[in-house]
C-alpha positions as a Markdown table, in Angstrom:
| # | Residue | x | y | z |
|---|---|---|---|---|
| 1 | Unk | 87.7 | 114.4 | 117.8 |
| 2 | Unk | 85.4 | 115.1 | 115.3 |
| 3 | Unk | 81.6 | 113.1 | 114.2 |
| 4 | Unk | 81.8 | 112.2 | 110.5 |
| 5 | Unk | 80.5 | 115.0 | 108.5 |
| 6 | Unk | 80.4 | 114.9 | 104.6 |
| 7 | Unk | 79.6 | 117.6 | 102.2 |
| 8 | Unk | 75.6 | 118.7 | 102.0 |
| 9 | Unk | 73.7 | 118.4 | 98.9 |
| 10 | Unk | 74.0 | 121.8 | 97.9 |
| 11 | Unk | 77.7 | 121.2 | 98.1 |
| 12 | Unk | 77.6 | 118.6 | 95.9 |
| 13 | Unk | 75.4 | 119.5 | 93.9 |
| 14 | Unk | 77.0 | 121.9 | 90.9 |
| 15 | Unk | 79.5 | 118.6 | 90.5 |
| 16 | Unk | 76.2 | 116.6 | 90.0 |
| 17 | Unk | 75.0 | 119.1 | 87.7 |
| 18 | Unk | 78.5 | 118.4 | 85.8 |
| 19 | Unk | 77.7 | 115.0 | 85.8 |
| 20 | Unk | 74.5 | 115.0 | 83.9 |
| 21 | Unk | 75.9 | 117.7 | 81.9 |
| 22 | Unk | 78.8 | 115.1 | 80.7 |
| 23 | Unk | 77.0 | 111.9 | 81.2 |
| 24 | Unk | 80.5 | 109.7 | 81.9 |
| 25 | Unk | 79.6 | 108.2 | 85.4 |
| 26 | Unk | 82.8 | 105.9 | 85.7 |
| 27 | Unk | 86.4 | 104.9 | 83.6 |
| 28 | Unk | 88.4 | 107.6 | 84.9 |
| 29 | Unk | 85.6 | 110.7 | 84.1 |
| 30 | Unk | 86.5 | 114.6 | 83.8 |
| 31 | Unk | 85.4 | 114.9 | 87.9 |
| 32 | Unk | 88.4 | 111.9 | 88.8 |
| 33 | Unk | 90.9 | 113.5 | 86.7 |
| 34 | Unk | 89.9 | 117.1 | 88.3 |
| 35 | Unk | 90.1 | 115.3 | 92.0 |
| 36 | Unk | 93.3 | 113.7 | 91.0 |
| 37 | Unk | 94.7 | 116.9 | 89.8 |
| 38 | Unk | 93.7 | 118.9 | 93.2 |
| 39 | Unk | 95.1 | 115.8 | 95.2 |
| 40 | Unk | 98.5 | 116.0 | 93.2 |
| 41 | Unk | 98.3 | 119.9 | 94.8 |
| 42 | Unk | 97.4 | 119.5 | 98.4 |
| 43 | Unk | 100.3 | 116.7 | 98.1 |
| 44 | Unk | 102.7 | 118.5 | 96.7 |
| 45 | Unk | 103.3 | 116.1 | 93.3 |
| 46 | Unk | 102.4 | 116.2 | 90.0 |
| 47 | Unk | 99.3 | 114.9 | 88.6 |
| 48 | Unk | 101.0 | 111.7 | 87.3 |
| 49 | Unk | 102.1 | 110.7 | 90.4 |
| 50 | Unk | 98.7 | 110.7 | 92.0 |
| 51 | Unk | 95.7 | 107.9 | 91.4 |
| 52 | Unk | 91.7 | 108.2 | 92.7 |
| 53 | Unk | 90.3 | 104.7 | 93.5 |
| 54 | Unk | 87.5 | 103.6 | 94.8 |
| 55 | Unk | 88.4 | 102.6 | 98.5 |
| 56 | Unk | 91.4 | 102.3 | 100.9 |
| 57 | Unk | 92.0 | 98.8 | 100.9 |
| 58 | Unk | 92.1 | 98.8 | 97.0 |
| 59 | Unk | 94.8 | 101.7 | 97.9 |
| 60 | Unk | 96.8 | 99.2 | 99.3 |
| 61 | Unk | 96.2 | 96.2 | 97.3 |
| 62 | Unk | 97.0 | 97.7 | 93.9 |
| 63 | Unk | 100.5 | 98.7 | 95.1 |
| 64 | Unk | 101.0 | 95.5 | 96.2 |
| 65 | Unk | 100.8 | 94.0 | 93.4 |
| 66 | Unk | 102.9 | 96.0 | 91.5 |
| 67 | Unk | 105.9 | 94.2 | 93.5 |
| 68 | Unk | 105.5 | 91.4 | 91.6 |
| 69 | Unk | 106.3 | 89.2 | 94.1 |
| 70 | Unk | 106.3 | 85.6 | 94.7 |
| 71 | Unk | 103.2 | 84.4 | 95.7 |
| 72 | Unk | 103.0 | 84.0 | 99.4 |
| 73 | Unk | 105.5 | 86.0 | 100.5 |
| 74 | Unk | 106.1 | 87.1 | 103.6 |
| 75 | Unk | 105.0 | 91.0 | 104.1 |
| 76 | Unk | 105.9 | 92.8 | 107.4 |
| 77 | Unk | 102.8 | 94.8 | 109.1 |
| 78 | Unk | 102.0 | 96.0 | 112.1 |
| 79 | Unk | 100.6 | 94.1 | 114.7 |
| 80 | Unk | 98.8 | 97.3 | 116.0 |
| 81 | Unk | 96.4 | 98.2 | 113.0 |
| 82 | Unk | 93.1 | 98.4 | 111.6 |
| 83 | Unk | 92.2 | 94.6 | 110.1 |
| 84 | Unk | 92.2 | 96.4 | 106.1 |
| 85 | Unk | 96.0 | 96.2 | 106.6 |
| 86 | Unk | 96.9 | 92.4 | 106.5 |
| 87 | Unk | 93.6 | 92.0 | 104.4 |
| 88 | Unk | 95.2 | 94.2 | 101.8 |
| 89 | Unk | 98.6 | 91.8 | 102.1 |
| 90 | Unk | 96.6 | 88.8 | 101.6 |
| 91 | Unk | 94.1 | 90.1 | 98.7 |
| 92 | Unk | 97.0 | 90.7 | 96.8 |
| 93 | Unk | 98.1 | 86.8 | 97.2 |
| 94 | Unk | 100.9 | 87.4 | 100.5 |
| 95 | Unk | 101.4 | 86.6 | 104.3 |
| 96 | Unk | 101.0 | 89.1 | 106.5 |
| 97 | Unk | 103.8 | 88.5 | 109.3 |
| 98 | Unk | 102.6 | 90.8 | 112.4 |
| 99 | Unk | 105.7 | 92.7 | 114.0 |
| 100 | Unk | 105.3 | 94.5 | 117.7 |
| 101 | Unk | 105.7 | 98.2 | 116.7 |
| 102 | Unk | 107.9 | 100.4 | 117.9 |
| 103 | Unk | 106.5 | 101.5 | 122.1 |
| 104 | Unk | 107.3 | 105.0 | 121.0 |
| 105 | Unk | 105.3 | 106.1 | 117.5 |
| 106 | Unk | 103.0 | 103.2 | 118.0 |
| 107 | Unk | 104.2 | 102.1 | 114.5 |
| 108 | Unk | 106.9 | 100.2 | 112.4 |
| 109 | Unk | 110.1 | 102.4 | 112.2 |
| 110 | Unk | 113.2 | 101.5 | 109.7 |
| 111 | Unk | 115.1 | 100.3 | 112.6 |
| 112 | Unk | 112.5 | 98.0 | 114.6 |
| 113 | Unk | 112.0 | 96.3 | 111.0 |
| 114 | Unk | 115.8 | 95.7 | 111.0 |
| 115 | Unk | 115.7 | 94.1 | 114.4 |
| 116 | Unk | 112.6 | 92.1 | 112.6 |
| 117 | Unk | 114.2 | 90.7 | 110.0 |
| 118 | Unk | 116.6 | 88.8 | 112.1 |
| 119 | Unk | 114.0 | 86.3 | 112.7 |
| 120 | Unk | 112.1 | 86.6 | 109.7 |
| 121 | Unk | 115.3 | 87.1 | 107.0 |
| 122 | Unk | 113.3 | 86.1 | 104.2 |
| 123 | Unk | 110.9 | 89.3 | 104.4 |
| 124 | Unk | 109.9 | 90.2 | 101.2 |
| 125 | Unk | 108.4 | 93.5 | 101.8 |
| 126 | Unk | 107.2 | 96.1 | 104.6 |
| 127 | Unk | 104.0 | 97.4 | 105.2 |
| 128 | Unk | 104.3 | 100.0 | 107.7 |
| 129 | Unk | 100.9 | 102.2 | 108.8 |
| 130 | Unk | 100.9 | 105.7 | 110.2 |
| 131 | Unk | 99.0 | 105.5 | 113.5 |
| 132 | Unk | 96.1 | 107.9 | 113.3 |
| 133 | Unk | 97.5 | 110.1 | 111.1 |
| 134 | Unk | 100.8 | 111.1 | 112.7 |
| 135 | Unk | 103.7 | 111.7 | 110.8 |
| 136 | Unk | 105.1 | 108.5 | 109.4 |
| 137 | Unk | 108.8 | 108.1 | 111.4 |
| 138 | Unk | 112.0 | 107.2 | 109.2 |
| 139 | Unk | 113.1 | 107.5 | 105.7 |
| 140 | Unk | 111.6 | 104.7 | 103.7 |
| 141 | Unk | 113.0 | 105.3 | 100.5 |
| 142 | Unk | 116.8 | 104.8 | 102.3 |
| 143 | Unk | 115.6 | 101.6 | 104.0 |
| 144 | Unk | 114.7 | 100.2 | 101.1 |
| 145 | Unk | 118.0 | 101.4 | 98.9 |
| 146 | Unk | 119.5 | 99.5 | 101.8 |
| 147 | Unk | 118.2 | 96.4 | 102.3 |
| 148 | Unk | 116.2 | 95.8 | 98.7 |
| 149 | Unk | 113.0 | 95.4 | 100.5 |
| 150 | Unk | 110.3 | 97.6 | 98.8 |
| 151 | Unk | 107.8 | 99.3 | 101.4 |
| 152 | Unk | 104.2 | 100.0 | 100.9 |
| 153 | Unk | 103.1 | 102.8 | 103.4 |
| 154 | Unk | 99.3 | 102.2 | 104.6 |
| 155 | Unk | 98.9 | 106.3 | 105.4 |
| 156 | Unk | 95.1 | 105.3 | 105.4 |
| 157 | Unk | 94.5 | 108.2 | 108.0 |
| 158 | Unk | 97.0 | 110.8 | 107.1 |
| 159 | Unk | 95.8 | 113.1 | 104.2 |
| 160 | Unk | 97.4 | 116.0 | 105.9 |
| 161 | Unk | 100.2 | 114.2 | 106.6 |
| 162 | Unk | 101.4 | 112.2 | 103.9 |
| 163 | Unk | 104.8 | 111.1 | 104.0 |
| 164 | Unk | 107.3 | 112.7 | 101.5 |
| 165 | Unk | 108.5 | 109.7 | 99.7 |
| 166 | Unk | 110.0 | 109.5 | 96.0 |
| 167 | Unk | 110.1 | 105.6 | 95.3 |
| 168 | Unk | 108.0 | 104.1 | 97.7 |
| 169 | Unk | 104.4 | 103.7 | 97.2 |
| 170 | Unk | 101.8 | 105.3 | 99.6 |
| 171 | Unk | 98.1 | 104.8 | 100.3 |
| 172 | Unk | 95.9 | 107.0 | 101.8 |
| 173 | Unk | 91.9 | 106.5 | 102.6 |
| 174 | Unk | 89.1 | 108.9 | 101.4 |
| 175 | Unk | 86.7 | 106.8 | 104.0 |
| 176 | Unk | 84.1 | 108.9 | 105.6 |
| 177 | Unk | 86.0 | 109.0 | 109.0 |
| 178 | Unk | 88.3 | 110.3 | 107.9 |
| 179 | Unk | 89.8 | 114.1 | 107.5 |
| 180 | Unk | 88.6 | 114.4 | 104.0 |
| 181 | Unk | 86.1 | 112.0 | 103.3 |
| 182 | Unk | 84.1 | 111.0 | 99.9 |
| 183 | Unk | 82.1 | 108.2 | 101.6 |
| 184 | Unk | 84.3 | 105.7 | 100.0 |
| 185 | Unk | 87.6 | 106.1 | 98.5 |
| 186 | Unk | 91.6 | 105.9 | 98.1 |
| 187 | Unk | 94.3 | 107.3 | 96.8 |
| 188 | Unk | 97.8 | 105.9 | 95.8 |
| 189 | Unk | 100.9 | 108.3 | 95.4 |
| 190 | Unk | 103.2 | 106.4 | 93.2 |
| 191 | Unk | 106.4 | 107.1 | 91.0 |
| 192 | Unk | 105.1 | 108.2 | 87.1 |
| 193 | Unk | 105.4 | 104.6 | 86.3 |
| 194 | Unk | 103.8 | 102.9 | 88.7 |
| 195 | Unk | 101.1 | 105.1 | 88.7 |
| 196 | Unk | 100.6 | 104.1 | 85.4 |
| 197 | Unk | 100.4 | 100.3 | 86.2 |
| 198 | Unk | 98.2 | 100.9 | 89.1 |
| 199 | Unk | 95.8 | 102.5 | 86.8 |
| 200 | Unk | 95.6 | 99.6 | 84.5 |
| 201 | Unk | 95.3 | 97.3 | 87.5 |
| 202 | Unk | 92.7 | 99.3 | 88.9 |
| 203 | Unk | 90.9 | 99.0 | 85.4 |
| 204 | Unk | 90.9 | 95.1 | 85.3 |
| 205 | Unk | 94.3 | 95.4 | 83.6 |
| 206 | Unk | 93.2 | 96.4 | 80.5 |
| 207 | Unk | 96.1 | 98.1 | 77.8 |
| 208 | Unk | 95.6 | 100.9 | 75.7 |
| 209 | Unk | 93.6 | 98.4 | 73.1 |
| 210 | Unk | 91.2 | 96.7 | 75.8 |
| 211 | Unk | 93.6 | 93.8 | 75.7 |
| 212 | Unk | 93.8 | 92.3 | 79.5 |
| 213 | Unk | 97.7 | 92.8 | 79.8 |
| 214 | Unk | 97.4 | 91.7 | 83.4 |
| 215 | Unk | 95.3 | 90.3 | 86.6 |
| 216 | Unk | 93.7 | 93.5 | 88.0 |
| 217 | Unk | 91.2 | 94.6 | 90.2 |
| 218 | Unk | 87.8 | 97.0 | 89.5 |
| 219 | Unk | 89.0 | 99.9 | 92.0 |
| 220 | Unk | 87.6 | 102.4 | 89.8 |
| 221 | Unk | 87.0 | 105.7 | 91.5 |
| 222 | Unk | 82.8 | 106.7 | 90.0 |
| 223 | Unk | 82.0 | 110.0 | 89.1 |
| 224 | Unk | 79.9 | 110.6 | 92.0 |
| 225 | Unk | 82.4 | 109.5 | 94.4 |
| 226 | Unk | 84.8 | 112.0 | 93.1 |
| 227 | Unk | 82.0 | 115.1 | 93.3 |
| 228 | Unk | 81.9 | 113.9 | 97.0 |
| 229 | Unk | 85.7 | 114.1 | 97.1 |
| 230 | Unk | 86.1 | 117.4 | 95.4 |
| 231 | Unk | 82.8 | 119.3 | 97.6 |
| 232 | Unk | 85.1 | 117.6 | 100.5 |
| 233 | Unk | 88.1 | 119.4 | 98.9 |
| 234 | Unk | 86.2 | 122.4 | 98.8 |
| 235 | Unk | 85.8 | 122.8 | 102.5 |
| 236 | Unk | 89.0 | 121.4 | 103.2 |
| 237 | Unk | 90.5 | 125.2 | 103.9 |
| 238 | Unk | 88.3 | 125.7 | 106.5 |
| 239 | Unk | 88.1 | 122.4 | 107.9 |
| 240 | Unk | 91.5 | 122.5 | 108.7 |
| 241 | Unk | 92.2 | 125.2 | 111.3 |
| 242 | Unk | 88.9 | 123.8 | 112.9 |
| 243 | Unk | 90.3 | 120.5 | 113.2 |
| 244 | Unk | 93.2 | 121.7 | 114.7 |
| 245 | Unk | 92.0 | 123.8 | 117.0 |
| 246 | Unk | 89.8 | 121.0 | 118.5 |
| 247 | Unk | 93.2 | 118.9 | 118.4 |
| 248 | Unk | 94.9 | 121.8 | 120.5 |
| 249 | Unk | 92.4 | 121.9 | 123.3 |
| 250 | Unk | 92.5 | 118.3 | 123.5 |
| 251 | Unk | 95.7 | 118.0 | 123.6 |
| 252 | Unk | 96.2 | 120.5 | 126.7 |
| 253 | Unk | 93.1 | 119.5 | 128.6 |
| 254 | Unk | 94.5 | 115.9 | 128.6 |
| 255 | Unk | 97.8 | 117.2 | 129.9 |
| 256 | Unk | 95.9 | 119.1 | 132.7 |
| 257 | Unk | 94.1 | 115.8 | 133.4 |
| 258 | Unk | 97.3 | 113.6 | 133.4 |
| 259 | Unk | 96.8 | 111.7 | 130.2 |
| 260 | Unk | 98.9 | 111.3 | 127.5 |
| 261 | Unk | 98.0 | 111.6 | 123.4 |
| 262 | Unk | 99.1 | 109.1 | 121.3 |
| 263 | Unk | 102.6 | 110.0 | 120.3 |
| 264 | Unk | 102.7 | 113.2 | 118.0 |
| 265 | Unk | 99.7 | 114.8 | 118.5 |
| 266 | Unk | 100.7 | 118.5 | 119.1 |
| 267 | Unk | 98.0 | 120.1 | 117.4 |
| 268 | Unk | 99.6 | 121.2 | 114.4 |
| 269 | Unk | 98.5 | 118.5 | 111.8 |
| 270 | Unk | 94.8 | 116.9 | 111.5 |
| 271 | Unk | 93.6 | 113.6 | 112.4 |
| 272 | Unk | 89.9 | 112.9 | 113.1 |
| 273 | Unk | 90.4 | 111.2 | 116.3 |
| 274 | Unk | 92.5 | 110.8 | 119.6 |
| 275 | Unk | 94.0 | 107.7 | 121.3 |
| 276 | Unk | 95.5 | 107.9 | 124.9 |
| 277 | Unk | 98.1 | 106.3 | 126.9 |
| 278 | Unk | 96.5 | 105.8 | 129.9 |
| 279 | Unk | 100.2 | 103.8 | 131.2 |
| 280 | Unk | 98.1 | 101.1 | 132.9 |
């Protein structure tokens, strides 16, 4: 759908200019808390709800953790996904267990994990992963006030469609092919207080005196990735109608031709690339 195209220098630039200006380069600097802050807006949450990292995978890891489960347990993903998602389960110490998704949103939905957990009952949490940036089906939050299974969504690909969730945890890639790209990067929408762990994880696990409270990661969004992220944000208004436009035309000169769009795809949400159903 669309070549990889990040902001230009001159784009970029003024943020740099902030940079020297400031000379914090890393630890959570004035550009991460701005990008966090923006992020928090385009999603529709407040600020403490919203965390910059330095990568995807990290995006999924760091919630992960905050589970606290037992090592090894089982995690439900996917088995249609990009590799970073059982990575991400084992990283954070788990087994992935791959589940067929569901033939018609070419993803994990509330009820095919119910029929799953009949042969693996001892499931201790769902990973499920919005398939190139469609809408993520079903209502986490209520599966997991049913069953007590916490969910982790892997939304690496859906910045303009991030699911509307109020406990469970969602990660979301800043990758350069992506939508909006800052060459590297991830966020995590989290509850107040989880955001707050996954801060400290991302920061080694370091407490308010430098103490390490806990096992955690480096995931650190850097100053410079976040002046990527906000030139990125910057365009973002007209990126969008572009995007969708090209998603549009696609969309009906496929149906002219006979070939169907992943499930979804209508042209009224962005995603940087198409997958077909050629029903072979």
């Amino acid at each position: 759908l669309r070549q990889s195209v990040l902001p230009t220098a001159d784009r970029i630039h003024p943020y740099l200019e902030r940079i020297d200006a400031s000379l914090w380069y890393s630890n959570r600097g004035p550009l991460v808390l701005e990008l966090e802050s923006r992020l928090a807006t385009h999603f529709g949450r407040p600020a403490d709800q919203v965390t910059a990292l330095s990568n995807g995978t990290i995006a999924l890891v760091l919630p992960l953790l905050c589970l606290d489960l037992p090592p090894g347990s089982k995690v439900l993903v996917p088995s249609f996904t990009f590799a970073a998602s059982a990575i991400a389960v084992i990283d954070a110490g788990l087994t992935p267990v791959f589940v067929d998704v569901d033939p018609t949103t070419w993803t994990l939905t509330p009820r095919s994990v119910e029929a799953a957990l009949e042969s693996v009952p001892d499931a201790a949490a769902v990973m499920p992963v919005t398939a190139f940036g469609a809408p993520m089906p079903g209502d986490w939050d209520a599966f997991t006030a049913k069953h007590g299974i916490p969910v982790v969504i892997d939304a690496a690909w859906s910045f303009d469609t991030a699911p509307r969730t109020t406990d469970t945890m969602v990660g979301i890639s800043l990758h350069a092919t992506k939508v909006l790209g800052a060459g590297e990067g991830g966020v995590v929408l989290a509850p107040p207080a989880l955001t707050a762990r996954i801060r400290q994880l991302a920061n080694f696990g370091f407490d308010a005196d430098r103490q390490v409270a806990q096992v955690g990661r480096n995931g650190k969004l850097s100053e410079y990735g976040a002046a990527v992220g906000l030139a990125s944000l910057d365009a973002w208004p007209a990126m969008r109608p572009h995007l969708l436009a090209l998603a549009s035309a696609y969309v009906s000169h496929l149906g002219d031709a006979g070939i169907t769009p992943f499930p979804g795809l209508d042209g009224s949400w962005a995603t940087a690339t198409i997958a077909v159903d050629l029903h072979e």
